[in-house]
N, C-alpha and C positions, 0 to 999 in steps of 0.2 A: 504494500500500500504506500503512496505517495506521501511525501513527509507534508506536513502542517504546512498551511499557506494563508497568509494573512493578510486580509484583506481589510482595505483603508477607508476608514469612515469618510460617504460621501455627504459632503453635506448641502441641500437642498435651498439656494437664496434666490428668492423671485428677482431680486434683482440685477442678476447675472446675466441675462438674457429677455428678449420679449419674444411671446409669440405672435404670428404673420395675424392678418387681418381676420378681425372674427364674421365671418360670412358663409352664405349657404354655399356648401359644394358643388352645386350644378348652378351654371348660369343660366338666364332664361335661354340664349338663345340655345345651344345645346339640351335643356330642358324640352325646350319645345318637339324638339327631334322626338326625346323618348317617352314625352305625353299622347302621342298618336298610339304607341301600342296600349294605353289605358283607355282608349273610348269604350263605350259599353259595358254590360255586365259581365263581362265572361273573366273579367282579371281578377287576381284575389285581392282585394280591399284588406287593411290592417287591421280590421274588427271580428275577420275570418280565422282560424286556426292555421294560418298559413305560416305564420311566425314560428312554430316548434317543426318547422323543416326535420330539424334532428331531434326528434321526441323529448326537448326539454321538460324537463318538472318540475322546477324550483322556479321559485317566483317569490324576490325578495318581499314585495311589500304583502303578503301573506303572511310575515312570519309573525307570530307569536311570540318569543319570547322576551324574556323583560331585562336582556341585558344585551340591550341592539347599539351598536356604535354610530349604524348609518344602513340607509338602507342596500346600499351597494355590500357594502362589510359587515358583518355582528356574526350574533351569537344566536343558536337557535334555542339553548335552555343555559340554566345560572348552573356551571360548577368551577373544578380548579382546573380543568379541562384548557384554559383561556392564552395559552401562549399563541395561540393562531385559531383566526377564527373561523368557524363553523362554515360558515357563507362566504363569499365573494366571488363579485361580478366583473373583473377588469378583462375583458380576451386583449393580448398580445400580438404583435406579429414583427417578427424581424429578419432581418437581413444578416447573414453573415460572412464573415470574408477573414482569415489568417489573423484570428487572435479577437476582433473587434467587429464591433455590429454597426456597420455604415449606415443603416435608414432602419427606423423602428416606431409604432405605431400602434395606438391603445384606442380602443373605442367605449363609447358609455352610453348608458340605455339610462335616462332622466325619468322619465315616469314610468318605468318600470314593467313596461309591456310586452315586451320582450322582443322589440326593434330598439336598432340601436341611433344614438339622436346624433352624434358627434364622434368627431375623429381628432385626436391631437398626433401631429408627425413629429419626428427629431430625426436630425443630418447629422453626420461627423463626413464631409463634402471634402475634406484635405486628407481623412486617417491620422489625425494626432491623437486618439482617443476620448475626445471630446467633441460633445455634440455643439456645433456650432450655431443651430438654427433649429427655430420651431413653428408649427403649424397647426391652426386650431381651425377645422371647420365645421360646422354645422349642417346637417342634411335637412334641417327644417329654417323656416323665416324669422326664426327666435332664439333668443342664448340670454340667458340669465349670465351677470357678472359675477358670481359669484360659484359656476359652471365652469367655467376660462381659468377662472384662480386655482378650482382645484386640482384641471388638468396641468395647468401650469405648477404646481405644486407636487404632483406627483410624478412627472417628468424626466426620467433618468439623466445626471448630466453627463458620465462618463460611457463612454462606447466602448471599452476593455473589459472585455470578458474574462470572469472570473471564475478564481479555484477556490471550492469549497471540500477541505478534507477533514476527516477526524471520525466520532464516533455518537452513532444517531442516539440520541437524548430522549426525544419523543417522535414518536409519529398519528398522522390523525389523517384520516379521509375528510375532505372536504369538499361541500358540493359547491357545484359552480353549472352558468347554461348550459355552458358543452361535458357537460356528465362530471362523477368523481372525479377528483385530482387527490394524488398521495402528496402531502406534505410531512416533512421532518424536519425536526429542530437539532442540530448536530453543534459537538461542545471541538470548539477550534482554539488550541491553547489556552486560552482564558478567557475566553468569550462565546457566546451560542449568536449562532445563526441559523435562519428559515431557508428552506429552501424547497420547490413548489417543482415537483420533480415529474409533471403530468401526469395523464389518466393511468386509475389504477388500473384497470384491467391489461393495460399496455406491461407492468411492471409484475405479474404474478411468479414468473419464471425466478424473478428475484427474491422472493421467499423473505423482502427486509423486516427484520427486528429490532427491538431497544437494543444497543449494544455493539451493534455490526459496524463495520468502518465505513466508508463510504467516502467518493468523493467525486462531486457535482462539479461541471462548471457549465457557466451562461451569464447571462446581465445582470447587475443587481439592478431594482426596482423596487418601488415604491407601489405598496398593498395596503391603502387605507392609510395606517398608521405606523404600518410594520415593513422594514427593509424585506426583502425577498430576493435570494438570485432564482431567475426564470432558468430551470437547466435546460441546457441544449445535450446533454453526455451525461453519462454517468460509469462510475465503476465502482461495483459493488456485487460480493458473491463471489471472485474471481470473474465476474463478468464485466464485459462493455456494451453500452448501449445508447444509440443515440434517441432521444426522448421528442417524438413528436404530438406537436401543438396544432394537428390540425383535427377539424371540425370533424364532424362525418358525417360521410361522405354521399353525394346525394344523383340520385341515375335520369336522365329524361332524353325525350327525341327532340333535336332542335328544330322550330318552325318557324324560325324568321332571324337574322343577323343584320348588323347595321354598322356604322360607323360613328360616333358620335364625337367633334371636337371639343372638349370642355377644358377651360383654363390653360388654353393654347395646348394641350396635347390630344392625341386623337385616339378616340377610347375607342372599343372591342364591345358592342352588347349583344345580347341574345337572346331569344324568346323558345324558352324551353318547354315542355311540355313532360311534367313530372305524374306519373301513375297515381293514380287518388288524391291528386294536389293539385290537379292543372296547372295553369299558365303560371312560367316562375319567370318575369325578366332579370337577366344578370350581366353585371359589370365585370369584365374580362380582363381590365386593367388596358395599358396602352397595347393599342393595336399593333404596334412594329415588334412586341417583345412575345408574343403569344405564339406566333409560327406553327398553328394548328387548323386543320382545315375545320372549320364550325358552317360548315352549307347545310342548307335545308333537305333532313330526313336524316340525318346524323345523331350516333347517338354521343351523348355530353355526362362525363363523369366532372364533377364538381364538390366542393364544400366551399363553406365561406359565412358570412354574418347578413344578416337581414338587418334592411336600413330604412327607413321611411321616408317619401316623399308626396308631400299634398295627399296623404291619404291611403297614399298608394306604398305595396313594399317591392324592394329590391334587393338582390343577394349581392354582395361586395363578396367577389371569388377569392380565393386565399390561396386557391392550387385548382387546377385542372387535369385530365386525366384522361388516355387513351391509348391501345398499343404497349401497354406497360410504359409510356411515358407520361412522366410525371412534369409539369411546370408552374413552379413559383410566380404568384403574382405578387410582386412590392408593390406600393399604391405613393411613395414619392415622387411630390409636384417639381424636387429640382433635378435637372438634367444630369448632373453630376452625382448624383445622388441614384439614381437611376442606374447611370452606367456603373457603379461598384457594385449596387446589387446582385447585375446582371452578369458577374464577374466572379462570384463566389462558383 
């Protein structure tokens, strides 16, 4: 096992940085484009059960218990249980490249319906390990300021991926919308750290207990109130494993493609056709980086996050899928930022 690695308190000051303009993601005129596939009744409306694409069941502002932090984060009953909590809603998505995570990106669902209302980005655009630049935008016509603050607050500033080693302290299932995630609390020289090491069902093979060694690395981030490295690895058990954060995974025939320019890039969308779900439209991320044939009568392997627009929902892809090839979609507005993505 890898000897102890310690890792440096980051400390989080809003005024280090601002983020890009707080505004809705789609502009009208691009907007206009992908309101034509909403005429009529046949698309799914956001007050349909369209939104648990992936059978979610958790739904923060149901919970009961009486030692709730927030409704994104808490506790779903009072014990001593409380190093990590019970619930949280932050999904993830990054980019990575030799050692550091060049574009990285957190979504948040505001009233709790299980579309998600906003997007914050962050760049490290040079590779110095630090995120130079940040991005807040909104898929709906509103943002509360005090929305902005906490994405800005929560906000990783370093992009150096990190090593978590030593010996698991606690462990606890936590639910989250995209199913269980196994968390552990692991004692590193003199100090514990959290660490959010994906879905459990991914990790059974690993058999982890109190006691075992263990050691993670990925991003540290910000969980509420609680540092977190998001692992991308693990080794534990004599085993190696690379720990995925994607959704799942979702099957349809595609029945219409388009082009859409939004925020000077030229987007990828698609009109899917999902078995007992109908019409699903999705965001493909930019069109130059997709290099997948999506014609009509094709079938479209997908996961990704549901996002709401006027009413209407749409899946923001995370990875696409066909021929046993797999492609990452990064959703970075800066060009340079884009191409190290697309470099890992």
């Amino acid at each position: 096992m890898c000897a102890l690695t310690m890792i440096a308190p980051i400390t989080m000051l809003a005024a280090d940085y601002e983020f890009g303009s707080n505004t809705p993601y789609y502009e009208d005129d691009g907007w206009l484009d992908v309101t034509e596939w909403f005429d009529g009744n046949d698309y799914n409306p956001t007050d349909e059960k369209f939104g648990r694409l992936d059978d979610e069941a958790y739904q923060a502002d149901k919970d009961t218990g009486t030692d709730v932090d927030s409704d994104l984060y808490g506790y779903s009953t009072v014990d001593d249980n409380d190093w990590f909590y019970d619930y949280y809603d932050t999904p993830y998505s990054y980019s990575y490249s030799s050692g550091y995570y060049p574009y990285g990106s957190s979504y948040y669902d505001y009233n709790y319906d299980g579309y998600y209302d906003a997007q914050a980005s962050y760049y490290d655009s040079d590779g110095d390990g630090s995120y130079d630049s940040y991005d807040y935008y909104t898929f709906t016509d509103t943002s509360e300021p005090d929305q902005q603050k906490k994405m800005k607050d929560e906000a990783p500033k370093s992009s150096k991926e990190q090593t978590l080693s030593g010996k698991i302290l606690n462990i606890k299932e936590v639910q989250t919308k995209g199913g269980k995630h196994t968390v552990v609390q692991v004692q590193q020289a003199d100090k514990k750290t959290v660490a959010d090491l994906g879905k459990v069902k991914d990790l059974q093979s690993l058999n982890l207990k109190e006691g075992d060694q263990i050691s993670v690395k990925g991003l540290m981030s910000m969980v509420g109130e609680k540092m977190v490295v998001m692992g991308r690895s693990i080794d534990a058990a004599g085993k190696q494993m690379e720990i995925s954060r994607e959704r799942n995974k979702i099957t349809g025939t595609i029945l219409d493609s388009r082009k859409v320019t939004i925020r000077g890039i030229e987007r990828q969308l698609a009109m899917v056709d999902v078995p007992k779900r109908g019409k699903v439209a999705v965001d493909l991320g930019a069109a130059d980086k997709l290099k997948m044939d999506i014609s009509k009568g094709k079938e479209l392997v997908f996961s990704g996050l549901p996002v709401k627009f006027k009413g209407k929902a749409l899946m923001m892809a995370q990875s696409v899928h066909r021929d046993e090839k797999t492609v990452q979609i990064t959703r970075s507005e800066m060009k340079d930022a884009q191409k190290a993505g697309s470099e890992q």
